[in-house]
N, C-alpha and C positions, 0 to 999 in steps of 0.2 A: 504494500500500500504506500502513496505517496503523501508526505508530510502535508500537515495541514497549512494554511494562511497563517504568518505571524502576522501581526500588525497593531504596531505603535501608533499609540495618536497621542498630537503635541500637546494636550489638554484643552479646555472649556470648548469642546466641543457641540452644535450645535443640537439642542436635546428640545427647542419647542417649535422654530422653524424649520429652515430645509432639510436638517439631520441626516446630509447629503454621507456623513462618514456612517451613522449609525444602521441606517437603511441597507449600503453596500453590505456592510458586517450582518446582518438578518440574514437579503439576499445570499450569502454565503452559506451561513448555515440552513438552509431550508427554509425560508421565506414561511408563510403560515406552519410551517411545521414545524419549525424549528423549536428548538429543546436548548434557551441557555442558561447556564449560573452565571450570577452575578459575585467576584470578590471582593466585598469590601474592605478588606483589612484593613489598606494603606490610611485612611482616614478613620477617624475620628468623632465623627457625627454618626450620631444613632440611626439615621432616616435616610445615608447614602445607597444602603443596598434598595429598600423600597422603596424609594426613588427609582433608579434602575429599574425596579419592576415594574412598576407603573409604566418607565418610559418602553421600553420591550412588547408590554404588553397594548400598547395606543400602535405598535409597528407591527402587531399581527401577528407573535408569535405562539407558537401553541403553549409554553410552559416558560413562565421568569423567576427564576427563584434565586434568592441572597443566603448565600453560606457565611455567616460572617465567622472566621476562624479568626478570633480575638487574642485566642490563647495555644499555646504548642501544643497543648493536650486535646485542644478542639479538631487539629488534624490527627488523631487514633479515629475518630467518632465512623465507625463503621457506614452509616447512615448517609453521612455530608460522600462519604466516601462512594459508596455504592451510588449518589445524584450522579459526581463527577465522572462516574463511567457511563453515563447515561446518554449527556445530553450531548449537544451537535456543536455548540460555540462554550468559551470561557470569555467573559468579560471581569477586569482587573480595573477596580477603580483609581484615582486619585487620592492623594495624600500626602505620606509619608513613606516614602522606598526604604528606609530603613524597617519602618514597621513589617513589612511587604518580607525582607531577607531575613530579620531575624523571628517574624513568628515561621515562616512557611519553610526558610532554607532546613535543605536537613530534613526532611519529613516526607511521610508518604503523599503527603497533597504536593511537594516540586516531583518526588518521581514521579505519580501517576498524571500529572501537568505533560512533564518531559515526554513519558511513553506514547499519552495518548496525542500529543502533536506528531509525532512521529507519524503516528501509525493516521493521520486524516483528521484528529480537531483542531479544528479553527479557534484560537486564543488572540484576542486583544488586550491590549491595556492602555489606560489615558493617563498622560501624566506623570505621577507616579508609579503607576503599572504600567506603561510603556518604559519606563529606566530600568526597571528588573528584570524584562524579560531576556535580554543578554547575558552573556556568561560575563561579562566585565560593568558592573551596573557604578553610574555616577551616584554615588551615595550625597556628594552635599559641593558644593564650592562655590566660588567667587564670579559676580556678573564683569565686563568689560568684553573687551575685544583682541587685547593684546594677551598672548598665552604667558603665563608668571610659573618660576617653579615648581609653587606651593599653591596652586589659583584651585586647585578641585583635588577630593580624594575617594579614591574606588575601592568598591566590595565586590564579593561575590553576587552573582545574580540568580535569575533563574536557570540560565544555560538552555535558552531554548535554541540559541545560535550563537556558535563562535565570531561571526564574520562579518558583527557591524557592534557598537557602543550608541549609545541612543543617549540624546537629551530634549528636555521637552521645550515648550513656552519659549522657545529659541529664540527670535526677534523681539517679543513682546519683553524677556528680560535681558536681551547683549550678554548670549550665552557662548558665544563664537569661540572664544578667547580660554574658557575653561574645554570646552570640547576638544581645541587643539593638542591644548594641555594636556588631556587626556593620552590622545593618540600619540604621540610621543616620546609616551614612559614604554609603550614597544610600539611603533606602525607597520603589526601585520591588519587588525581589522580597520574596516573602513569608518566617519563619524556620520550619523542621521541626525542632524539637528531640524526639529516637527515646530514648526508652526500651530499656534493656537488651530483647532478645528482644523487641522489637518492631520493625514496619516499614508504611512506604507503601508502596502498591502504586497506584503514578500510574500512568492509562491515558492510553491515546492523544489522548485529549480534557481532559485533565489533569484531572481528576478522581481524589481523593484517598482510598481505603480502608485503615483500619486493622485491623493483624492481629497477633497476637500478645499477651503477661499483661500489659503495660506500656501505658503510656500517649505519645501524641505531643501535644505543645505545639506549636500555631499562633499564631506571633508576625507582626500582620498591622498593618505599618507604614503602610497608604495613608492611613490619616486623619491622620498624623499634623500637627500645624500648630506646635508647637514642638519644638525642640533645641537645647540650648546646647550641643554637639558642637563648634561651628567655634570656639570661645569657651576652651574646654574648657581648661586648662594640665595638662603629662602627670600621672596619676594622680588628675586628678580626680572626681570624682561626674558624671556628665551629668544631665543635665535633658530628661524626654522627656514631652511633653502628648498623648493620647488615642491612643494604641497600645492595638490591641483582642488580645487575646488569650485562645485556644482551646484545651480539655484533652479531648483525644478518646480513646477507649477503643474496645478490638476491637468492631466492625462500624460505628463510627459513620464518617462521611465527610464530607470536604470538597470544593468544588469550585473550583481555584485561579481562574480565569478570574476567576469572580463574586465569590470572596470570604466564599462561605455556607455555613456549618458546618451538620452534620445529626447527630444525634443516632442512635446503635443503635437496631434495632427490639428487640420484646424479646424476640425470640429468640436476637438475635446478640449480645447484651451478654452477659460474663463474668458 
């Protein structure tokens, strides 16, 4: 079987008008039929996951349900466990990525997460749940533009793919400069900086479509041949030579593997 849709969105995504991202992600999982969990961990407000329900269920799906696994011991619960093999889509709310890594990492809710995208579910996250789903998750750092030694620092994620770092609300916070930073500290994967209401929708062949009003930054470190990174003393300016980078807009696409950006047809451009 081939792996399901990941797909990161940059947060506050459009959930009473066009829900241009949220519709796609139904559409995927089975339009009227579909079957998804809602994860609220990453936050903090009581009424994030049934929120989600409600929004899920106005888009026509057959079943919305909120697991909220608060606590490490809420991923044993047999129950939340047996939903998760159930349904057709995972949707990962906003928050806190940290909450996101240290209640879920480690537990049978990231293995059975990891297996079942493998094997065909389609998982999203906004926000905060678009930072985790990466094996290399931006835990916290600094806004600007210019990359600094010390500007951001990484955790484990969820490991749904080696082959890209994800930051969210990217234009809306002057997150350029920490993403850089990121890639970096080693540039084998590539950086997806998501635009508010915007998202990737990577297939199974990791092939990259954009969708949503915003725009996604492809920050694509393989060429690079310098960095003063290892040099660096804390808070200082890095030094980075021939990092190529991409501004993609709804319908254009990338393709991770190769590296090659494509351009909207002109239908599908905004």
């Amino acid at each position: 079987m081939s792996r399901g849709y990941i797909i990161p969105i940059g947060g506050a995504e459009q959930k009473i008008r066009d829900r241009g991202v949220l519709r796609r992600f139904v559409a995927l999982c089975g339009g009227p039929e579909a079957r998804i969990a809602v994860i609220p961990t990453a936050s903090q407000l009581a009424d994030t996951g049934p929120r989600y329900e409600a929004i899920f269920g106005d888009l026509g799906v057959k079943e919305a349900v909120s697991l909220p696994f608060l606590e490490r011991a809420d991923c044993q619960r047999d129950d939340w466990l047996k939903k998760l093999e159930s349904v057709d889509g995972v949707f990962m709310t906003g928050g806190n990525q940290l909450r996101l890594s240290t209640t879920i990492g480690g537990t049978p809710v990231a293995e059975l997460l990891r297996r079942r995208n493998a094997a065909g579910l389609h998982i999203a996250g906004t926000s905060a749940g678009a930072a985790f789903m990466s094996e290399h998750m931006i835990a916290f750092g600094d806004e600007g533009s210019t990359p600094r030694s010390d500007m951001v620092t990484l955790a484990p994620g969820l490991g749904l793919t080696q082959l890209a770092i994800v930051d969210q609300h990217f234009r809306q916070r002057g997150r350029l400069g920490r993403l850089i930073t990121a890639l970096t500290y080693n540039p084998r994967p590539i950086g997806i900086g998501l635009d508010e209401d915007t998202a990737a929708f990577i297939a199974a062949d990791d092939s990259l479509e954009v969708v949503g009003s915003g725009a996604i930054t492809i920050v694509d470190p393989s060429d690079i041949d310098f960095s003063s990174m290892d040099s660096a003393r804390p808070h200082d300016p890095v030094c980075v030579l021939n990092l190529r980078l991409h501004v993609l807009i709804q319908g254009a696409t990338y393709d991770i593997p190769s590296r090659r950006a494509f351009a909207p047809s002109r239908g599908d451009a905004p």
